[in-house]
Backbone bond lengths (Angstrom), bond angles and torsions (degrees), N, CA, C in turn:
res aa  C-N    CA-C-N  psi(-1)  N-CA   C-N-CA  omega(-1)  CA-C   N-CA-C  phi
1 X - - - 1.452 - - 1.525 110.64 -
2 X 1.253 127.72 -52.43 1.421 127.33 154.32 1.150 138.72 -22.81
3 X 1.424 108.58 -38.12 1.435 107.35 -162.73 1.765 87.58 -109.19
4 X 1.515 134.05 -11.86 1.260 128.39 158.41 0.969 111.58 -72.09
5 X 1.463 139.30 -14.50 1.539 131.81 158.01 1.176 123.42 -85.32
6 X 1.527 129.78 -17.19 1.576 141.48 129.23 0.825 101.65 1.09
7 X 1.707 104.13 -98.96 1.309 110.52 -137.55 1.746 108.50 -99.12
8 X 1.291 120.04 24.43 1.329 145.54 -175.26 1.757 98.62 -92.99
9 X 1.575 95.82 -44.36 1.897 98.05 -177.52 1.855 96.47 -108.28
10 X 1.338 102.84 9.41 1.729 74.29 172.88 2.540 95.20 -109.72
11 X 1.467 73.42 -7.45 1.808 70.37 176.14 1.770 94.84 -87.20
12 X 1.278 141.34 -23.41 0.895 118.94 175.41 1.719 120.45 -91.62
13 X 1.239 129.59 -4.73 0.960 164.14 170.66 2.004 104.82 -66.58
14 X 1.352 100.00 -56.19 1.565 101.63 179.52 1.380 117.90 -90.90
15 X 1.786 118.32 -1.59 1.297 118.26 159.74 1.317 121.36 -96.85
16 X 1.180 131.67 -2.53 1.433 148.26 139.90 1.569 92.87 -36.76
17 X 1.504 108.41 -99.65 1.434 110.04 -160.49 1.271 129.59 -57.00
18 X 1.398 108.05 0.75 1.408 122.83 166.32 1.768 115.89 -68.61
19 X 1.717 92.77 -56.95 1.200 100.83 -166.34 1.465 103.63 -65.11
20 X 1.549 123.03 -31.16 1.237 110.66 -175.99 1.152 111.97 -84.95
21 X 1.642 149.74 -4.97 0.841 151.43 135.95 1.677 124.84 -38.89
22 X 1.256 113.68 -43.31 1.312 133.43 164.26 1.282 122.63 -53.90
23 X 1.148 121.36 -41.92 1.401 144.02 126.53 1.860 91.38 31.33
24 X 1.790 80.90 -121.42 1.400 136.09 165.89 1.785 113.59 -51.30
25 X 0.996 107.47 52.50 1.520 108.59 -177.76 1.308 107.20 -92.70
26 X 1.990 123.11 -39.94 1.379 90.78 -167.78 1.295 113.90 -82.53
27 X 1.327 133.04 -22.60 1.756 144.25 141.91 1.722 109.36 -4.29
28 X 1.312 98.04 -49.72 1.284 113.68 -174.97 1.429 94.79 -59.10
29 X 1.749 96.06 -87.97 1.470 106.67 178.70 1.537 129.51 -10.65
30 X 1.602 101.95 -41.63 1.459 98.78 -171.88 1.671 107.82 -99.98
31 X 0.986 115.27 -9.26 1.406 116.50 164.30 1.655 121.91 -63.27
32 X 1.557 109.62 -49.95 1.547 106.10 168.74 1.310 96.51 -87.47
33 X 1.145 154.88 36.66 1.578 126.64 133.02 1.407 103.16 -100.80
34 X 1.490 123.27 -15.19 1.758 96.88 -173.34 1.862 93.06 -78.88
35 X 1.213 104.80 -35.45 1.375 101.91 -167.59 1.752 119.51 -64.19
36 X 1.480 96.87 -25.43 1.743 98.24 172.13 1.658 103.96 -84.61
37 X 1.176 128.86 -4.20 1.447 134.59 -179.14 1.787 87.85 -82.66
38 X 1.093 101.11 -74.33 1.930 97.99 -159.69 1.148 88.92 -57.54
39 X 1.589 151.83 -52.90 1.089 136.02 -151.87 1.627 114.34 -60.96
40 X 1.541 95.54 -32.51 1.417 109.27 177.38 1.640 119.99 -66.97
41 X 1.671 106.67 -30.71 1.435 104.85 -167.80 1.590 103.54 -96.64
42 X 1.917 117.30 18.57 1.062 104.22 174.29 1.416 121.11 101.67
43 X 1.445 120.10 -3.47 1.095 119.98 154.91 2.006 137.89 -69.83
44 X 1.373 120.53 -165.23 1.545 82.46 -172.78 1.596 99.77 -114.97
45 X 1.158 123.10 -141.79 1.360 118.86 172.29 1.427 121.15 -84.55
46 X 1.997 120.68 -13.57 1.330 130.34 178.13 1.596 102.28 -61.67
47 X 1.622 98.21 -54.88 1.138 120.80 -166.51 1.542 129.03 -72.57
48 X 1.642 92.53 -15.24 1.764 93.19 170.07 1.799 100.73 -94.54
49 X 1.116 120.33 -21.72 1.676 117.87 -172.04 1.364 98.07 -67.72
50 X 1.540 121.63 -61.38 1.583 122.39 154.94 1.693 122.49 1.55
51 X 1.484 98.60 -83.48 1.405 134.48 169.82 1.782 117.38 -37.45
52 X 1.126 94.77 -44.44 1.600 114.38 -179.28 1.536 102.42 -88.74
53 X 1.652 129.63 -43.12 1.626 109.87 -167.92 1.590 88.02 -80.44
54 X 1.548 144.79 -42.13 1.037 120.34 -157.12 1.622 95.55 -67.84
55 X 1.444 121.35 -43.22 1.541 106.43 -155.31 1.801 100.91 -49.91
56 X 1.022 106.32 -49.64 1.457 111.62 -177.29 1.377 113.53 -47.54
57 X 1.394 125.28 -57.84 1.480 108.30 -173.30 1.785 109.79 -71.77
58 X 1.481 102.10 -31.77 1.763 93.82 166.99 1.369 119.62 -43.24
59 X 1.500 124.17 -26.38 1.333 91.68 -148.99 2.039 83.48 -112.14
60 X 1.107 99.88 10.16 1.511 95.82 160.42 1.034 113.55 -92.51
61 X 1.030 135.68 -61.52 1.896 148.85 149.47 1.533 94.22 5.79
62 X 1.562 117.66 -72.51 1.279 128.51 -156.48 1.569 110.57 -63.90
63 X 1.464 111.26 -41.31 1.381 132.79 -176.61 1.935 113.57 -63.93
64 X 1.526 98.70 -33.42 1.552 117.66 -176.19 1.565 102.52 -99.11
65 X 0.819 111.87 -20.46 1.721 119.31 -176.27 1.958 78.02 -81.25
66 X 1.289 133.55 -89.23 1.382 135.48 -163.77 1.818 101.02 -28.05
67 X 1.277 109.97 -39.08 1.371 108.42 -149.59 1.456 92.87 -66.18
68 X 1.285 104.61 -62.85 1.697 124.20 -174.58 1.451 110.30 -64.64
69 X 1.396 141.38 -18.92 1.275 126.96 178.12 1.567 103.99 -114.45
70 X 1.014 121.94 -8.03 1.721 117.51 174.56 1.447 111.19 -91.41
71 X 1.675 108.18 138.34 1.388 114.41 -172.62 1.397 94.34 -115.69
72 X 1.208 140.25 -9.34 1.537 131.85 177.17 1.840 97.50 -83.43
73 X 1.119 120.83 130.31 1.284 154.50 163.00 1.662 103.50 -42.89
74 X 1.576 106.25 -64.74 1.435 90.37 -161.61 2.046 103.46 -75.69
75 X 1.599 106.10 -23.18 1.546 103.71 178.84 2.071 105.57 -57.78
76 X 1.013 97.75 -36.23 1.985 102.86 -178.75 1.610 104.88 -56.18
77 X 1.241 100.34 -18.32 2.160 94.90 -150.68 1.089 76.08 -115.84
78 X 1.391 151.42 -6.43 2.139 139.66 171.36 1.215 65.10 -95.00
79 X 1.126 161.04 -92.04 1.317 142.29 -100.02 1.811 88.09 -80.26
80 X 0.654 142.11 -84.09 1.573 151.48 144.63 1.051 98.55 15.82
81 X 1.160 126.07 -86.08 1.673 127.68 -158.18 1.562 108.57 -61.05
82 X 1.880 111.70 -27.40 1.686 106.18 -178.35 1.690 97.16 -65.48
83 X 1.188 119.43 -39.61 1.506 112.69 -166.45 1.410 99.33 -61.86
84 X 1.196 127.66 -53.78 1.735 130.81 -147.65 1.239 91.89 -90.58
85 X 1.258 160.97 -20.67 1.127 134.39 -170.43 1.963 116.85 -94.93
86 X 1.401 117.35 3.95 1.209 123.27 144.05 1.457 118.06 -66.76
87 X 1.486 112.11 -28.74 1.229 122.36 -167.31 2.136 107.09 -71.49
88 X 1.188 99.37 -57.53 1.586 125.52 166.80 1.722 104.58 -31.20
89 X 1.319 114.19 -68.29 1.241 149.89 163.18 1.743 95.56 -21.13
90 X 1.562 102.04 -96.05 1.561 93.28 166.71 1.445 144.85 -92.69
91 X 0.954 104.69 15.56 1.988 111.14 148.79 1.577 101.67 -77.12
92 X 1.431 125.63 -45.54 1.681 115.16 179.47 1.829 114.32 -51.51
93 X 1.515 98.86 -49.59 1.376 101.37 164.18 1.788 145.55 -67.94
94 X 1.728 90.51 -14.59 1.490 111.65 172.74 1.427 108.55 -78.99
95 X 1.548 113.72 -55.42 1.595 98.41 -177.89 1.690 105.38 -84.28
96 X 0.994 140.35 -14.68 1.186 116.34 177.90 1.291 115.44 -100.30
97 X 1.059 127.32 35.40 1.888 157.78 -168.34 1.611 88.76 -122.65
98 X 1.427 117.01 -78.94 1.522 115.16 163.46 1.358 134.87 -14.83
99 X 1.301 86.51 -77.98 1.785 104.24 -160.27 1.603 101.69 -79.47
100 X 1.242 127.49 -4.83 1.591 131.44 -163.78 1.550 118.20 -39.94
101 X 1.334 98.10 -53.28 1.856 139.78 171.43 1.344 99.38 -53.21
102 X 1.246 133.16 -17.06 1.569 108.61 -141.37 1.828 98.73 -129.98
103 X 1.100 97.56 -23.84 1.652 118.39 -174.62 1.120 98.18 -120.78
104 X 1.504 111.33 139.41 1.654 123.73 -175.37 1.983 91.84 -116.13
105 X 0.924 97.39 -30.47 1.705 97.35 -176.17 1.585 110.81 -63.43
106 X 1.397 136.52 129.67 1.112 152.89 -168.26 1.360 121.89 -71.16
107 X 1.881 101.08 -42.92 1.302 122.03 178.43 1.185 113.51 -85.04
108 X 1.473 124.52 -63.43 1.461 128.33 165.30 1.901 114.94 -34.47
109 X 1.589 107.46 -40.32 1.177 95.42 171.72 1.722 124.12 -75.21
110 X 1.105 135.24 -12.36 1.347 142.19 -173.55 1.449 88.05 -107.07
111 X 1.153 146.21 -44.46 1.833 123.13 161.11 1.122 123.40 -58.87
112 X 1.340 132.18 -2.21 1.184 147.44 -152.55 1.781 87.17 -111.35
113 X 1.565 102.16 -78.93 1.720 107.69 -174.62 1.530 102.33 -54.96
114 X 1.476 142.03 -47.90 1.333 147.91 160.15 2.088 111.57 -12.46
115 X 1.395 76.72 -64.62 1.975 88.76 176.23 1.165 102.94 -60.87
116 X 1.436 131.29 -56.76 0.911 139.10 -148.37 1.580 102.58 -82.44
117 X 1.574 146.26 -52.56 1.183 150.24 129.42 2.146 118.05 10.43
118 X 1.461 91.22 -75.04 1.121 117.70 166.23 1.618 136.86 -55.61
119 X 1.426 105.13 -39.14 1.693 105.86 151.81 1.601 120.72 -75.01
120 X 1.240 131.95 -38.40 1.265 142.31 164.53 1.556 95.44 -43.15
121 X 1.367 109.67 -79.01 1.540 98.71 -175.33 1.557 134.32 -58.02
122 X 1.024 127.21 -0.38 1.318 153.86 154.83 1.389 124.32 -48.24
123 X 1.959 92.81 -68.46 1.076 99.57 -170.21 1.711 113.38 -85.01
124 X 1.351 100.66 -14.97 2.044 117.32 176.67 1.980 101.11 -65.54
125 X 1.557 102.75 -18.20 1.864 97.13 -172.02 1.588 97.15 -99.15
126 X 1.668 121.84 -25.61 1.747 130.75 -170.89 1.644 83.77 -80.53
127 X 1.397 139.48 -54.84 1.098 130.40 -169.66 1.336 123.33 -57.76
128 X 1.583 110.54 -64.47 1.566 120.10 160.23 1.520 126.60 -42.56
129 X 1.174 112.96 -30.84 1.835 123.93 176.91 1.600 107.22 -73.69
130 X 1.385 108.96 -32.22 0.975 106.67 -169.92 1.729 123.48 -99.45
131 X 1.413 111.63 -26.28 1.469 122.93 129.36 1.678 114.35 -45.13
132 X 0.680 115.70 -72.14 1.770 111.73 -170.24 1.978 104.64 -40.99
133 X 1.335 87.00 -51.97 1.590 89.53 -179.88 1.481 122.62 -65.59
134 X 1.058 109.45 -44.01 1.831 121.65 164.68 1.813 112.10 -51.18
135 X 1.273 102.53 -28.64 1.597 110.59 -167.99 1.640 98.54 -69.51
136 X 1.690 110.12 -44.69 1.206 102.65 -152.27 1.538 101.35 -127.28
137 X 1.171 111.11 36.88 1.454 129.01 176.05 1.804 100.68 -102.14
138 X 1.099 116.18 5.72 1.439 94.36 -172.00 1.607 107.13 -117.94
C-alpha cells in the first residue's frame, strides 16, 4: 500500500514539474538552439551555456517588453500567442506521453492530449499577461 501511494504522489509530483516546465517552453526552445548554434560555430561548453541562458531570458524580456509597451490589443495577444503556442505543443505531448498506456482509443486519446495542450497554453498566456503586467505596473 505504501509504495502505491509512492508512486501515486511521485506521478503526481512529476506532472507538476512538467506542467510548469511546459510553461516556459519557447525560452526553452531558444536556449537549445542558441546553444547548438555557438556550439556549432565553435564555441566551448562555458560559452554555449552563456549563449543559451541569455537567449532565454531575451526572448522573455522581448515578449514582456511587447506586453508592457504595446497599446494595440491585437500586437499584445501575437505577442501572447508566439509564447503559448510552444506551450500547446508540449502539454499536447505531455498528456498524451502520459495517458498513452492507459487509453487504447486513438481519438479519445488525441482529445484527451488536445484538452490537455490547450489548458497549458492558456494558462502559459494568463501567466505571462500577468507577469508582463506586474512588471510594468510599478
Amino acid at each position: 500500500m505504501t509504495l502505491i501511494l509512492l508512486a501515486i504522489s511521485l506521478t503526481i509530483r512529476a506532472c507538476v514539474i512538467a506542467y510548469n516546465l511546459a510553461i516556459y517552453s519557447l525560452p526553452v526552445m531558444a536556449a537549445i538552439t542558441a546553444a547548438q548554434y555557438a556550439w556549432g560555430a565553435g564555441a566551448g561548453v562555458l560559452m554555449s551555456g552563456f549563449a543559451a541562458g541569455a537567449a532565454a531570458l531575451l526572448s522573455i524580456a522581448l515578449v514582456i517588453g511587447v506586453l508592457g509597451l504595446a497599446k494595440n490589443p491585437v500586437l499584445r495577444f501575437i505577442a501572447l500567442v508566439l509564447f503559448a503556442v510552444p506551450a500547446v505543443i508540449a502539454g499536447y505531448a505531455l498528456v498524451y506521453g502520459i495517458t498513452k498506456n492507459a487509453i487504447d482509443s486513438t481519438i479519445a486519446l488525441n482529445l484527451l492530449g488536445g484538452i490537455g495542450g490547450l489548458v497549458i497554453g492558456v494558462s502559459a498566456i494568463i501567466n505571462l499577461n500577468t507577469l508582463g503586467e506586474s512588471v510594468f505596473s510599478r
